[in-house]
N, C-alpha and C positions, 0 to 999 in steps of 0.2 A: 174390313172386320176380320176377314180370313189370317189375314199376315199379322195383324195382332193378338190373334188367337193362338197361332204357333208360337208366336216369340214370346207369350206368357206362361205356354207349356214347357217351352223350353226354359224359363226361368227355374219355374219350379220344381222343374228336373233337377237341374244342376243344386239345387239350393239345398236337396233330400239325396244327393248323391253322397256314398260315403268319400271321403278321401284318401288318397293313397299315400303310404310310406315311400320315403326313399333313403336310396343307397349313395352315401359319398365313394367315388371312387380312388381321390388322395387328397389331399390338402394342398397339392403342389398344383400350382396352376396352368391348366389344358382349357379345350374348349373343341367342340367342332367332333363330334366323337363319330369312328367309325368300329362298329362291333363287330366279331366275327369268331366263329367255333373251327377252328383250326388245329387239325394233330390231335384232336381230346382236351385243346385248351380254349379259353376264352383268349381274344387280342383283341384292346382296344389301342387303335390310332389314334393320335390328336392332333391339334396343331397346341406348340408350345409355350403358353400365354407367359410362363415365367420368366423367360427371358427376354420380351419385348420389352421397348421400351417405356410400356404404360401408359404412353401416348396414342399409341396406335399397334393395328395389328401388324406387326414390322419383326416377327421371330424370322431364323431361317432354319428354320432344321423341324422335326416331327419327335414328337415322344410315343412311346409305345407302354401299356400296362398288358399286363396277362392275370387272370384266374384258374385255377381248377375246376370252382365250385359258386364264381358271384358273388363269395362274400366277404372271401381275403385276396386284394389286389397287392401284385408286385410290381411296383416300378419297375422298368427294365430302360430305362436310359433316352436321352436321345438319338436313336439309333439310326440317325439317316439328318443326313445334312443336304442343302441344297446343291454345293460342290460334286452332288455326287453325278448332276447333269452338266457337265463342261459345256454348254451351250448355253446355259443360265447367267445372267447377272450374278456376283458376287452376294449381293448384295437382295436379291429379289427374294419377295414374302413368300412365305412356306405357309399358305392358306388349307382350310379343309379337304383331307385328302380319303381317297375309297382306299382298298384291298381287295383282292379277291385269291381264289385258290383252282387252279385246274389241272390237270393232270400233272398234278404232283408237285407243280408249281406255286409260285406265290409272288401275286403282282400287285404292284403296291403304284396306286394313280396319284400326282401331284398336282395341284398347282399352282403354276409359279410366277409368281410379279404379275398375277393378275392378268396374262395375255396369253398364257398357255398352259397347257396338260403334258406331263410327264411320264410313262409307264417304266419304273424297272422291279427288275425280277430276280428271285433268290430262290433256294432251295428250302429255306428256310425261313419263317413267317418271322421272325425276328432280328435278323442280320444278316447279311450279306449280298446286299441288293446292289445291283448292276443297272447300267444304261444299256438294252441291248439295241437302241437305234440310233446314237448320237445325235440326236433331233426329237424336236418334241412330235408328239401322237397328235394333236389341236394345236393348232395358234391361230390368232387373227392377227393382220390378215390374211395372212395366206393362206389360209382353206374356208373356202365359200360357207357362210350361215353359221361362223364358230361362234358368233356375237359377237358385242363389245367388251363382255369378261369372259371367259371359257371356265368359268370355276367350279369348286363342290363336285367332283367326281364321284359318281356314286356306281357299281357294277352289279349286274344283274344275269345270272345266268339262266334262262328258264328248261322247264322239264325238258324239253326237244333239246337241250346243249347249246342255242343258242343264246348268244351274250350279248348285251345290250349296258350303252354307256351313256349315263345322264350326266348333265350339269349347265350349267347355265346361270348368268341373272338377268332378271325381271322380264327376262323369255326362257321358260324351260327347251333344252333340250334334248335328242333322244337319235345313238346313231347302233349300226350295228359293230360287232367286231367279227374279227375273222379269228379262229379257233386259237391261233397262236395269240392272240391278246396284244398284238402289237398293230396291226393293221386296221385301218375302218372297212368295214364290209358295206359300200353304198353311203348313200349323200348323208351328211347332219340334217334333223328335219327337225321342226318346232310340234312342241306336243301342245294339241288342244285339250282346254280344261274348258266344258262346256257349265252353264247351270248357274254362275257366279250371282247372289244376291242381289238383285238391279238398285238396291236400295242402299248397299253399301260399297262406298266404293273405295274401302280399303281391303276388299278382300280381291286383290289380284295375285299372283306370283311375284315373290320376290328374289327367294335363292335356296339353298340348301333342299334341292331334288332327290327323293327317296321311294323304291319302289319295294315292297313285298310280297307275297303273296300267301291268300291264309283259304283254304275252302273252296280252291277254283279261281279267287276273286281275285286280280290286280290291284294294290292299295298305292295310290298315288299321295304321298304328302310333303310338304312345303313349306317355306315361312312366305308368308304374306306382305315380307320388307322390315323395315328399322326404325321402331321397333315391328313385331312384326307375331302374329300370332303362326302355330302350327297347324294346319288345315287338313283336308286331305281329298279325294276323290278316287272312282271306282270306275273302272273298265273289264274288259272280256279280253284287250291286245297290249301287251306289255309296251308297243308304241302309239297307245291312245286309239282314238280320244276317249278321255277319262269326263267324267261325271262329278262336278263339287256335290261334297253331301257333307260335312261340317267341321267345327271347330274339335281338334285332337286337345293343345294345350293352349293355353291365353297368352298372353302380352307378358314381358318378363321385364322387370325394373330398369333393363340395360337396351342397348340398342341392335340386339340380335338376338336369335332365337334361333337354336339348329338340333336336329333329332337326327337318332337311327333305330331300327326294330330291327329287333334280332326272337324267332321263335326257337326254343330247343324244349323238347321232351315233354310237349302241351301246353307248356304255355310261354307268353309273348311278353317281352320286355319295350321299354321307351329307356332309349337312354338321349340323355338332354347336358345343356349346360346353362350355369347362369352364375352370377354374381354377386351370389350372399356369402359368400363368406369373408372373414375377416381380412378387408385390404382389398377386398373387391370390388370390379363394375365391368364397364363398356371392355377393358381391357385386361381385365385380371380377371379368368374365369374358370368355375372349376366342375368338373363332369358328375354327372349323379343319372342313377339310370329310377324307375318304379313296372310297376307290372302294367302292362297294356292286356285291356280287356271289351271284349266284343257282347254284343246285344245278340237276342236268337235268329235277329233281320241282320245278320252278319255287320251291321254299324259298328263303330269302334266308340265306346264309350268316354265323352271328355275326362282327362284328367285332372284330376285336384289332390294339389301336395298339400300334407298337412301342417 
């Protein structure tokens, strides 16, 4: 009686919630977005769904948008081909990739055909990125616990300076780095997500690992697999283990589902992808971010697009 009691409140939460606007970020087709406030600008990454073959996620290179202000986006090209790792296949997928910014740098995480993580680095959050280890940062097999995909690079720096590198599928994981953003600092380790609903069992991890932090609190979120809801859970240690505590976004038409939150000057955005627009699906997808907003029990309230 207890567990049908919640999940009728939670209906009727969700049913009296208002819903959220959103923002197209172009009409040209991305996916996989990573957001970041760099120099005074906004840079969003992507991977570059218009030139695949529409069959599959098979681009090779990354697109990049910038803003001022969130609400006029510029193309800025694809500015990073796979080529730019001489170690890579010709031919290997340019899947969801992070960034990050640290002393004064700007490193930009790949990865590639699916067996490995890339890091290069430029002065500049928009062009001029280098390979400074001729070898990738991750691959399987060769470094113990990378998994069976190494993908979804996501970077994390916390208040201490130290950096922290997720990704993973259908095992998250969670390693450190060493200051220079080129090296791992200590073993790859699997992050526990404790709490998962015994009663369903489609809410496990699937892919696309993103971590925040809003009020102290560690926000861990996820998609849940293909298709695959946005989820999320709460810890005290940027490497777990985290707490499930509920659903962020639902199930999207297409067979993926991938977020990033990015907070500037009060408040929090969700930026998402999906495939409504014109010519769209599984493989044509295009990025749209809406405002992410928190309950006074620091919960993150689900969203609903209008």
């Amino acid at each position: 009686m207890k567990k049908r009691s919640c999940c009728l409140a939670l209906s009727i939460m969700l049913a009296f919630m208002p819903a959220s606007a959103e923002t197209l970020i172009s009409e040209r087709f991305s996916a996989d977005p990573s957001i970041h406030f760099f120099a005074g600008k906004y840079y969003l990454y992507a991977t570059n769904d218009q030139d695949n073959s529409g069959t599959y996620w098979d681009s090779t290179d990354w697109r990049l948008f910038s803003s001022a202000d969130l609400e006029s986006w510029q193309d800025e090209g694809s500015f990073l081909d796979i080529s730019v790792f001489a170690w890579a296949e010709k031919t290997a997928k340019a899947w969801a990739p992070g960034a990050i910014e640290r002393n004064g740098k700007f490193y930009f995480f790949a990865p590639v055909g699916g067996k490995q993580i890339g890091v290069a680095v430029s002065d500049k959050p928009f062009t001029g990125f280098k390979d400074p280890l001729g070898k990738a940062l991750i691959e399987t097999p060769r470094d113990a616990n990378a998994g069976a995909e190494p993908i979804d690079p996501m970077v994390f720096i916390d208040k201490d300076g130290q950096t922290y590198l997720y990704f993973g599928t259908r095992i998250p994981k969670v390693v450190k780095l060493k200051e220079n953003m080129q090296q791992l600092d200590g073993d790859i380790q699997d992050i526990i997500i404790q709490g998962f609903p015994e009663d369903d069992k489609k809410k496990k991890y699937g892919e696309a690992p993103y971590l925040h932090e809003h009020n102290g609190t560690y926000y861990f979120t996820f998609s849940t697999g293909w298709p695959g809801q946005i989820v999320y859970a709460t810890g005290n240690n940027p490497m777990g283990p985290f707490t499930y505590r509920g659903v962020v976004f639902d199930y999207l038409p297409i067979s993926t589902n991938h977020q990033a939150i990015i907070e500037k000057d009060g408040k929090s955005y969700f930026f998402y992808h999906d495939g409504s627009a014109s010519g769209g699906g599984d493989h044509k997808r295009t990025i749209r971010f809406t405002e992410l907003q928190y309950a006074k029990d620091g919960s993150i309230l689900p969203i609903i697009i209008k």
